[in-house]
Each structure stands twice: as C-alpha cells, then as structure tokens.
N, C-alpha and C positions, 0 to 999 in steps of 0.2 A: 354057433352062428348068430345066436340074440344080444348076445355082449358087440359083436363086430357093427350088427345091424344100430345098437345103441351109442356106439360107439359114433359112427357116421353120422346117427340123427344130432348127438346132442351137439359137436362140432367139439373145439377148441375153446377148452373154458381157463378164464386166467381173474385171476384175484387181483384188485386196487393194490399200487403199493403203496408200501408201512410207510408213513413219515421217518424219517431216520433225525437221531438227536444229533444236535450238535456237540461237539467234543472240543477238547479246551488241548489246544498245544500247549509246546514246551515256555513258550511266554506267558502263558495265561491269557492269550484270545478268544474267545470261542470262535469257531468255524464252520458252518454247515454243512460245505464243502469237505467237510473231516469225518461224516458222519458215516461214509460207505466202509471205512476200515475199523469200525466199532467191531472188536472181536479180536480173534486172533491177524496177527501182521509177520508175510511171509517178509522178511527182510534180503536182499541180493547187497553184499558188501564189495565194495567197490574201491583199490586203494592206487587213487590219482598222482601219487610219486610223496607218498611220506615216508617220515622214518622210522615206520615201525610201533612207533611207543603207542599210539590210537587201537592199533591193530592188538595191543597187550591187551589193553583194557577191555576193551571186546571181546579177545577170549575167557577174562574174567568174568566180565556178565555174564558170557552164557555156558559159565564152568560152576561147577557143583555148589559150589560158596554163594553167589548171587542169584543163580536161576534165572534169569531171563526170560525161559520160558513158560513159566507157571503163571506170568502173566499174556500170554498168549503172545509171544514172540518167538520167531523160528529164522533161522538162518537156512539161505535155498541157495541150490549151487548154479539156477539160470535166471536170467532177470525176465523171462518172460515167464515163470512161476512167483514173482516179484509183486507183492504189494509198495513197496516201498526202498530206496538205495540208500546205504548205510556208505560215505563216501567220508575216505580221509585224504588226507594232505593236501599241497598246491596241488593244482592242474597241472602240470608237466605240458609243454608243447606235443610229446609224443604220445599222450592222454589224452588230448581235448577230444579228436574226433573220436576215439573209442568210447568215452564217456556220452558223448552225443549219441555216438550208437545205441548203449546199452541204454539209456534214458527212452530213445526211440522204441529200443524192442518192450521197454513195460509196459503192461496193460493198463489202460485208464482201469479206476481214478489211480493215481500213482503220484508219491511223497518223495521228496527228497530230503533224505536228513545229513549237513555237515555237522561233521565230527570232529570237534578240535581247533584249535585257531587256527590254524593254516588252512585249513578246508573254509574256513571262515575270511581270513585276511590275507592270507600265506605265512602269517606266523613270521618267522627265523627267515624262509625262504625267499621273502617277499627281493623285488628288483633282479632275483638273479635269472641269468640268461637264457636259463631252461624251463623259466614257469612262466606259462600262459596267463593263469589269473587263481583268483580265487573260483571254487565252484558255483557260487554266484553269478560270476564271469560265465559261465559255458551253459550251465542249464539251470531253471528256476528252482530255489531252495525253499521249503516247505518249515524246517525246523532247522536254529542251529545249539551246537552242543559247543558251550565253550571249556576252553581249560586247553593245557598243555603237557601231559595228556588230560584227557577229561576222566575222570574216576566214575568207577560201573554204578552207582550209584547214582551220580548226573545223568548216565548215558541211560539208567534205566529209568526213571524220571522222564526223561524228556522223550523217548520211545513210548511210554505208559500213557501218553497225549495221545499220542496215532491208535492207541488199541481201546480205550476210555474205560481204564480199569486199573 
C-alpha cells in the first residue's frame, strides 16, 4: 500500500527530451527533420506499377550478400508499423489513391524513399496512358534513388541516410 500511496503523491514524472541530431540524406543535406528515424528504419515497400527490376534489387539488399539489415533496416509487411515507403515505378492511375492511402496510414515522422527512375521521372513509362505521374506527383518524396535499376549498394547508401549509420 506505500509504493501505491507514493505512487499517487509523487504524480506523473517525465524527463526533457534529448535534442535529436541531424542526419544527412541520400544528397548530402543535413535535415533535422531526419533526426527521429536515427536508428533502426521499419521500411513498408510499395510497388506503384513497375517492372519488376527495383523490386530485384531490393531483394538483394536485404538478401544475405548485402545485408540490409545490419544497418538497422527492416522490411514490414503494414505501413502503419512503417517508418518509412520504399516505392518503385510510375504511379499507375490505378495506384495513386492506394498510394495516398498507404502514405496516409504511416505514422509521423514518416519518409518517402523513390526507388529507380521511374519512381523518379517515369523512366521508359513516362506519357503512357496508364501513368499518373511520378511519385513526386502523388505524395511528397523525402529521398530519391536513381538508376535503372538502382544497384543494393546505391539503394543501401541512400537508406543509411534515414538510419544515420
């Protein structure tokens, strides 16, 4: 009963927070704004109508040869366990709102990383009648990864910006 009674006297006690450092994206910005995903970064991948080759490389990073995760990178199968959207190719018309969606369900603070030229420009796909835009185009991008495809090595690179490690 003395712990409960102290309990109740001393109330609700919370510590100052830490200044959090600024972290240097895949450009070499710093961003202060970058500073809450210092650590490990739950990534949600997200593939907006490509063809595939983004999606190869990806599973190279985070396949036994590259590791991925040893720098505190993890791929999560809902975007509301989601630091961060790992999104490849054009936006496809039949993508945008789901892509809005799942941007919607991440938790602040919350990154977008495009992957690949087409997630970037559209790439090859650019004018044709089923792509919406670039991901740029539908919801704000945080980091991009260029290349066609981009090799695990760029994509770990520029991921190791989001994690500052």
């Amino acid at each position: 009963m003395s712990v409960l009674r102290k309990i109740l006297r001393t109330g609700r006690v919370a510590e100052p927070e830490l200044p959090r450092p600024a972290v240097e994206d895949a450009a070499g910005a710093a961003s202060a704004a970058a500073g809450p995903l210092a650590g490990s970064v739950q990534l949600r991948h997200i593939d907006a109508g490509s063809c595939n080759g983004c999606e190869l490389e990806i599973g190279s990073a985070f396949g036994p040869v590259y590791d991925a995760e040893r720098y505190g990178l993890r791929l999560v199968a809902s975007p509301r366990h989601a630091d961060a959207l790992l999104v490849t190719g054009p936006v496809t018309r039949n993508m945008a709102d789901p892509l809005r969606a799942v941007f919607d369900a991440t938790p602040n603070p919350k990154r977008v990383v495009a992957v690949g030229d087409c997630a970037m420009n559209c790439g090859v796909f650019a004018g044709g009648h089923g792509v919406e835009g670039a991901v740029g185009d539908i919801v704000p991008v945080d980091v991009e990864v260029p290349g066609c495809p981009p090799t695990p090595e760029a994509l770990i690179a520029a991921l190791r910006g989001l994690t500052g490690r």
